[in-house]
Z-matrix of the N, CA and C atoms (Angstrom, degrees):
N
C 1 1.453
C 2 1.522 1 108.06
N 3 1.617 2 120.45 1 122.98
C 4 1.492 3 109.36 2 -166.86
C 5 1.608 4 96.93 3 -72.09
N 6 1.698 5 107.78 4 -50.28
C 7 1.132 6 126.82 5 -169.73
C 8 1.591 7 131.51 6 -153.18
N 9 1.074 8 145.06 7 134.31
C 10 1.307 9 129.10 8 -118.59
C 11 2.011 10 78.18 9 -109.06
N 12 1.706 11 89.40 10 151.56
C 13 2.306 12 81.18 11 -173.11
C 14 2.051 13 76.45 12 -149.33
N 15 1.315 14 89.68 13 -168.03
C 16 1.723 15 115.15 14 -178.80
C 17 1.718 16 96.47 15 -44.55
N 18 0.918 17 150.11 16 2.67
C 19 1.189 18 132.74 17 -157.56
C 20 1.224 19 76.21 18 -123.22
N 21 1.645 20 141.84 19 141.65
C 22 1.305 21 108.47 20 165.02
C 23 1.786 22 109.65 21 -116.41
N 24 1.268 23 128.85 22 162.99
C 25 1.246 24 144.41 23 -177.18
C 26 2.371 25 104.76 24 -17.30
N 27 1.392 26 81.59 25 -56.15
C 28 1.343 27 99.45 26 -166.18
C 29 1.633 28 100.55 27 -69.41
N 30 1.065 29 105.72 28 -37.81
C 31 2.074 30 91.46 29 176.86
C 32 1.625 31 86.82 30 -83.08
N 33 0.855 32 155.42 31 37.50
C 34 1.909 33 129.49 32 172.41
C 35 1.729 34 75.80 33 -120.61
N 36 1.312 35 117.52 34 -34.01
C 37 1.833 36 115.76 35 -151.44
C 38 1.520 37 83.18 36 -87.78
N 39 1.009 38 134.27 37 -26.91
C 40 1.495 39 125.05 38 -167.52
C 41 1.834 40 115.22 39 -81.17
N 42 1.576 41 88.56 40 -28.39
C 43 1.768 42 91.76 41 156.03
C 44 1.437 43 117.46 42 -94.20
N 45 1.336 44 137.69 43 -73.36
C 46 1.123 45 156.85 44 156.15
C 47 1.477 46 117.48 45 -25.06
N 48 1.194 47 135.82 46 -59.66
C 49 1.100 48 131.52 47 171.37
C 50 1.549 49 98.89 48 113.38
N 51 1.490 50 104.82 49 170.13
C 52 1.765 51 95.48 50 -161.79
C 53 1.490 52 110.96 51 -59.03
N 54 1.078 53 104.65 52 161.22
C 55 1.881 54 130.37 53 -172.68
C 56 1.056 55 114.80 54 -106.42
N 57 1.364 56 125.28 55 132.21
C 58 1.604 57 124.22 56 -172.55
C 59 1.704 58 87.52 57 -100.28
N 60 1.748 59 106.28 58 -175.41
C 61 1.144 60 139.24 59 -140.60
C 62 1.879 61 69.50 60 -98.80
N 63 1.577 62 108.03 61 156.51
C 64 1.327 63 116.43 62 141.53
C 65 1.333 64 121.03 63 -96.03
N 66 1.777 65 92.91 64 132.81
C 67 1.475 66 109.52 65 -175.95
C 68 2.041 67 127.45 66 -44.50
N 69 1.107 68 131.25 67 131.77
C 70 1.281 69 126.27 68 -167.00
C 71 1.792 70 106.24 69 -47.05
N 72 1.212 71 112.97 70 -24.92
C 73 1.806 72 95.98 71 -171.82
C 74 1.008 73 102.12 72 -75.82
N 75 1.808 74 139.47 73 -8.22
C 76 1.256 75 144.27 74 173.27
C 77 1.638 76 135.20 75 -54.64
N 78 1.624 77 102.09 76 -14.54
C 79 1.019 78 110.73 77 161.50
C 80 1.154 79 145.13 78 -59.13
N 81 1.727 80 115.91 79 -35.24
C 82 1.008 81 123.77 80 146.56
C 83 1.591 82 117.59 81 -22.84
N 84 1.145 83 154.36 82 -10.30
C 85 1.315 84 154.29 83 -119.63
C 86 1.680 85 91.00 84 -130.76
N 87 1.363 86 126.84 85 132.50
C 88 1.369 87 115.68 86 161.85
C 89 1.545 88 126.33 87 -36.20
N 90 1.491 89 98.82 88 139.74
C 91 1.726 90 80.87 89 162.81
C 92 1.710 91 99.95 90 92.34
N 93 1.012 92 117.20 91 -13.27
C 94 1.817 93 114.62 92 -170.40
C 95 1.545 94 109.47 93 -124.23
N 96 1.520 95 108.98 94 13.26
C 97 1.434 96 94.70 95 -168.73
C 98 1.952 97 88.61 96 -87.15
N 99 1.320 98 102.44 97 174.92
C 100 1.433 99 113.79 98 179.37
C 101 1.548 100 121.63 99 -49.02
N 102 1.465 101 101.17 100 -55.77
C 103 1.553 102 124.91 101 -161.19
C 104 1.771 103 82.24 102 -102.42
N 105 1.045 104 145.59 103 20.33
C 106 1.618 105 140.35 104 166.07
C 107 1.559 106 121.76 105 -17.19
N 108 1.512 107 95.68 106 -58.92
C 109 1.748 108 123.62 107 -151.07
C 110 1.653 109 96.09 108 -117.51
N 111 1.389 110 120.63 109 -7.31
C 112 1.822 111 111.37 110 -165.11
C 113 1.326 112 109.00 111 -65.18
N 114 1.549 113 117.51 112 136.14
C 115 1.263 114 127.05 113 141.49
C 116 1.518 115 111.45 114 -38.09
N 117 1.502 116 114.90 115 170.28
C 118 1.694 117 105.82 116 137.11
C 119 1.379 118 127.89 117 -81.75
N 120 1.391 119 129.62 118 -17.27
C 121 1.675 120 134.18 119 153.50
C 122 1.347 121 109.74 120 -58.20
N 123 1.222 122 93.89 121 117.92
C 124 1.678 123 97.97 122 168.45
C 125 1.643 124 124.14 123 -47.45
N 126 1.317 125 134.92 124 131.08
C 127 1.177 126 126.37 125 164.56
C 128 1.269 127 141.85 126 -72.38
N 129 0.946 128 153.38 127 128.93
C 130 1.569 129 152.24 128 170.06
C 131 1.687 130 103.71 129 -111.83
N 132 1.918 131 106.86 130 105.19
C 133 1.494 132 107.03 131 158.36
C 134 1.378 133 129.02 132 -89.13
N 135 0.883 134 115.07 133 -179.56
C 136 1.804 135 117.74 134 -163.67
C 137 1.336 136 134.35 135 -2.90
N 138 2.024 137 74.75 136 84.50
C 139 1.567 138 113.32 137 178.57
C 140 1.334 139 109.48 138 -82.28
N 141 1.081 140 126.38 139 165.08
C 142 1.772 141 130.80 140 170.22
C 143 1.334 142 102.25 141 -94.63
N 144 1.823 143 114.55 142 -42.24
C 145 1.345 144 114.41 143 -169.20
C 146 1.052 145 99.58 144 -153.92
N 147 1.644 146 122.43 145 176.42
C 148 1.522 147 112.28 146 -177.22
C 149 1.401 148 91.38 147 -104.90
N 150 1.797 149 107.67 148 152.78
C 151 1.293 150 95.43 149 160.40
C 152 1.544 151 127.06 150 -97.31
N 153 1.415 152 122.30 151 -140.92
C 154 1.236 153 129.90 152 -177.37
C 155 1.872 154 114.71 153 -62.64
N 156 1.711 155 116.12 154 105.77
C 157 1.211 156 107.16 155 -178.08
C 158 1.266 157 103.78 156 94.57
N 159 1.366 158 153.10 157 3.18
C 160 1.137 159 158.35 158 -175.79
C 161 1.434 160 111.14 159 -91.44
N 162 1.456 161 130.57 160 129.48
C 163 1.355 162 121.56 161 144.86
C 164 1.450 163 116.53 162 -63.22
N 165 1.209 164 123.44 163 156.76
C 166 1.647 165 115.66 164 168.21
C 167 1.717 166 110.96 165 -143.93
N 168 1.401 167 112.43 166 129.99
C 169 1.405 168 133.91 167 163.58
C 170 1.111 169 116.53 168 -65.37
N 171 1.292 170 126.28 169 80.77
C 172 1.561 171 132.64 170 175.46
C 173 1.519 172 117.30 171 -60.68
N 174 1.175 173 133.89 172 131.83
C 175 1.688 174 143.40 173 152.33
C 176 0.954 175 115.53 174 -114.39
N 177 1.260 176 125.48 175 136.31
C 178 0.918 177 153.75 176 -144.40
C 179 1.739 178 133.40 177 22.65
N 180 1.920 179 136.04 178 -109.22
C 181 1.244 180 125.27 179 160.66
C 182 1.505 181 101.91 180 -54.02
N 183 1.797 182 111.95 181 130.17
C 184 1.620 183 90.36 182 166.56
C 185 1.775 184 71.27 183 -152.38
N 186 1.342 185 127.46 184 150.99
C 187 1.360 186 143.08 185 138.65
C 188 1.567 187 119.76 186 -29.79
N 189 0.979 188 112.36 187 116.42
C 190 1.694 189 88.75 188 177.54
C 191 1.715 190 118.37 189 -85.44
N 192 0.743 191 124.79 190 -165.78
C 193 1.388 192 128.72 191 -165.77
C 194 1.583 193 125.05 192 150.43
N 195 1.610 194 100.75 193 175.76
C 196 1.505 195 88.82 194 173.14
C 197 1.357 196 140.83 195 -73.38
N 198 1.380 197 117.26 196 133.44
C 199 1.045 198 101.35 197 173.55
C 200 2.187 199 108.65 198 96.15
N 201 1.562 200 105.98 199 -3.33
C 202 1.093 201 119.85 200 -164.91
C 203 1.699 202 100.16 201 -109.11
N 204 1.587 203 98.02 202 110.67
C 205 2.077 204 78.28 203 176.62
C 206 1.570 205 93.71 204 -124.53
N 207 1.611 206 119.53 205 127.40
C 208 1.256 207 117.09 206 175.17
C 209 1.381 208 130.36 207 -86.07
N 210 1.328 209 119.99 208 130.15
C 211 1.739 210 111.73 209 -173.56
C 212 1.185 211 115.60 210 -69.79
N 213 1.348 212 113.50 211 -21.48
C 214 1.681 213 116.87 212 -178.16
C 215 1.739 214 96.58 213 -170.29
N 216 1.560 215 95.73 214 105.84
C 217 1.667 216 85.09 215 157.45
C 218 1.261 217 131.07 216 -62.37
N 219 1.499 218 117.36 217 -43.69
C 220 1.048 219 136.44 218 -163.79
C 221 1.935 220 121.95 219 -79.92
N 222 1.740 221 90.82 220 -5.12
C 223 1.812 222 107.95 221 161.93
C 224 1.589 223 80.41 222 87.30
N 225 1.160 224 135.30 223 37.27
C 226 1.713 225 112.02 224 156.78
C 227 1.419 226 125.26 225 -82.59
N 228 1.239 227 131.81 226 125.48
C 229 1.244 228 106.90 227 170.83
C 230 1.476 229 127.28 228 -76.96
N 231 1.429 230 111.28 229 -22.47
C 232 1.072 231 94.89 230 -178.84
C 233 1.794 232 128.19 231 -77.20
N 234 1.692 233 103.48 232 -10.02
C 235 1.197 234 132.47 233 167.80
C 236 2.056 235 110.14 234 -55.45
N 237 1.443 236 82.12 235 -57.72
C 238 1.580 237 86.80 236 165.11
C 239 1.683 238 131.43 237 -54.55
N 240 1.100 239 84.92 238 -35.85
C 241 1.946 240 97.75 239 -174.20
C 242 0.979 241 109.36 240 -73.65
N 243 1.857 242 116.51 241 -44.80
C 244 1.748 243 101.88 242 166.18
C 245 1.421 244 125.13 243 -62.47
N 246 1.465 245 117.37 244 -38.79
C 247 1.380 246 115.11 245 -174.87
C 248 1.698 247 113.45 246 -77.66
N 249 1.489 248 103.69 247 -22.94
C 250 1.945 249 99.80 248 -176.27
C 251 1.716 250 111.49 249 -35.95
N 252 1.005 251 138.61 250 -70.03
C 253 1.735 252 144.30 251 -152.30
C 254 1.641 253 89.80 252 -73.61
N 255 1.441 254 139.60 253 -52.10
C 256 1.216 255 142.30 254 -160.43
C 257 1.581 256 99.88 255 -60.07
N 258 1.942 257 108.51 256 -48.30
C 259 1.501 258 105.49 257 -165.63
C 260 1.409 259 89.09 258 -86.26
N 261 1.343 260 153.17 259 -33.51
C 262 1.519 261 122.93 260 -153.10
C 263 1.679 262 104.70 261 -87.24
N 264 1.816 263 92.74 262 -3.00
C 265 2.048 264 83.34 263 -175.22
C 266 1.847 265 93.52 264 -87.47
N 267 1.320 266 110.04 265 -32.54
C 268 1.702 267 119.42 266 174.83
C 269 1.804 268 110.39 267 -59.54
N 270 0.900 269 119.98 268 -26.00
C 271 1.563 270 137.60 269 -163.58
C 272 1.807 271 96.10 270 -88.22
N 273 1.405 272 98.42 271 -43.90
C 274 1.588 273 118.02 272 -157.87
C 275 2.156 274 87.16 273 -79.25
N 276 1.115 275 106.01 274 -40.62
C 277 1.411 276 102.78 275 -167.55
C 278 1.345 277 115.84 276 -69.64
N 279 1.443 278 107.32 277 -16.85
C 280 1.883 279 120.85 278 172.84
C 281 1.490 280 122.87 279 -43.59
N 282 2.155 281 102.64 280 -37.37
C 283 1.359 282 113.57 281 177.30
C 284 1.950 283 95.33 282 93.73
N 285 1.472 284 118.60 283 8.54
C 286 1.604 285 103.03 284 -171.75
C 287 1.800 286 109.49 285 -54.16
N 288 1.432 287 83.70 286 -177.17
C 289 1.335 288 82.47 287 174.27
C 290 1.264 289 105.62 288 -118.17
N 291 1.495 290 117.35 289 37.23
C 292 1.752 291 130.14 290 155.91
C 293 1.479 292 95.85 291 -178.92
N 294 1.603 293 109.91 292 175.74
C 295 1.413 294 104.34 293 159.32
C 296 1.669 295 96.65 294 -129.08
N 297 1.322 296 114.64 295 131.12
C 298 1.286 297 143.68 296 168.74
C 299 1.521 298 124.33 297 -61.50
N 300 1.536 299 156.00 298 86.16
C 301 1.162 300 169.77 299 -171.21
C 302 1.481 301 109.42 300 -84.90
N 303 1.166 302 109.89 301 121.94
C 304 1.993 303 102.69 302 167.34
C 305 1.721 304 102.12 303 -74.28
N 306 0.857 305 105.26 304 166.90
C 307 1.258 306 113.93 305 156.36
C 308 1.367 307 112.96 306 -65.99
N 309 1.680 308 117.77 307 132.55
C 310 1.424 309 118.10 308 154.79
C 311 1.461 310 118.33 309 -123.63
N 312 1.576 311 127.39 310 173.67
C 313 1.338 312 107.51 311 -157.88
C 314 1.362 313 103.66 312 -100.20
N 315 1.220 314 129.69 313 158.10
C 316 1.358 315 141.34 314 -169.68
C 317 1.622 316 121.16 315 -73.68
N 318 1.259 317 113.26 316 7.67
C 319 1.460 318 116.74 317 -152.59
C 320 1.605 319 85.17 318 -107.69
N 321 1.124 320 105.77 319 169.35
C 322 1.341 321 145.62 320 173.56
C 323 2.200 322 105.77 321 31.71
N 324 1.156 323 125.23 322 -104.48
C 325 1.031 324 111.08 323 137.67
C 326 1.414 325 150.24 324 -50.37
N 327 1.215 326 106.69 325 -42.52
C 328 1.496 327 125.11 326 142.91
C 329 1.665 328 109.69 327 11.37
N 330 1.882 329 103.21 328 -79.83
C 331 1.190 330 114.94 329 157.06
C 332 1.212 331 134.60 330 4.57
N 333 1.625 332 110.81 331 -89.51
C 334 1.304 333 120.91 332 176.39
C 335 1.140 334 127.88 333 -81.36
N 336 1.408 335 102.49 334 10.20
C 337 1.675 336 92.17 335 163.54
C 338 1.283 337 130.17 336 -117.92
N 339 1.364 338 103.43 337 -18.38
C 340 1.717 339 116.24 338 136.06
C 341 1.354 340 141.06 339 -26.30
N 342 1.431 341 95.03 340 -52.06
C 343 1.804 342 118.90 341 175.85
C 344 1.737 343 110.51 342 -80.58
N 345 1.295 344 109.38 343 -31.52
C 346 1.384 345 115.61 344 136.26
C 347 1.386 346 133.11 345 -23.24
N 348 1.500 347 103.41 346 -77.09
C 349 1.423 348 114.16 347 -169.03
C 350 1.414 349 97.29 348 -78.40
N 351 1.472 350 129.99 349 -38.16
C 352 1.633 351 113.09 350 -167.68
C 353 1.551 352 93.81 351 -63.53
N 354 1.113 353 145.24 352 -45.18
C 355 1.583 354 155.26 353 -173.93
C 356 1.607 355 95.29 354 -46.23
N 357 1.523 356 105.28 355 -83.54
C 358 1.407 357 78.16 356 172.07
C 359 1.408 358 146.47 357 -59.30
N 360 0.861 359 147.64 358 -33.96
C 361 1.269 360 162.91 359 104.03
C 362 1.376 361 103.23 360 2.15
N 363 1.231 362 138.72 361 -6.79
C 364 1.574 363 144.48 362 141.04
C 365 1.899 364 101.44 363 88.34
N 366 1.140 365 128.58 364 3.20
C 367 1.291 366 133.83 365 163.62
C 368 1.537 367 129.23 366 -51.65
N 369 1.199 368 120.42 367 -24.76
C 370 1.888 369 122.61 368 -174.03
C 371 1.882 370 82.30 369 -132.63
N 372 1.193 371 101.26 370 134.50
C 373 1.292 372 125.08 371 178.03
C 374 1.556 373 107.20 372 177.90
């Protein structure tokens, strides 16, 4: 698996059968470099809340407010996945002095949008 997208792990494994890791020279590959997806605000994922000066990526119940743009009130992921790149470049245009992520869960789509955020957030490279 280079990188986990809309298809998720579990429908490819449900035909295919389990999926190994892609090999490290694979990076080379679009889409896999470290800084891929970064804002210029630094990211912080699975936040509880934003702090002081923070934009924040709300999922699911979140208050709205300033400076608060939610990917999915309603906890969709796939709601999230379309809006993720639109809100962190909108989030990014605020000028914070980070952008703030709730936690979302790792499962199914989940996945790829995680690997997303660690990317931006400069973590998998």
């Amino acid at each position: 698996l280079l990188r986990p997208g809309a298809v998720t792990r579990a429908q490819l494994e449900a035909i295919v059968g389990p999926l190994a890791e892609a090999d490290d020279d694979a990076k080379r590959s679009p889409g896999r470099l470290a800084l891929h997806y970064a804002p210029d605000a630094p990211v912080r994922i699975d936040a509880d809340a934003p702090r002081q000066g923070e934009a924040f990526l709300a999922f699911g119940a979140w208050p709205e407010g300033d400076g608060v743009l939610n990917l999915s009130p309603s906890g969709d992921l796939s709601e999230a996945a379309a809006n993720l790149f639109a809100y962190l470049r909108a989030a990014d245009r605020l000028k914070p002095t980070a952008i703030a992520v709730a936690k979302i869960s790792h499962e199914g789509l989940g996945e790829a949008i995680n690997d997303r955020l660690r990317r931006a957030a400069g973590f998998v490279g």
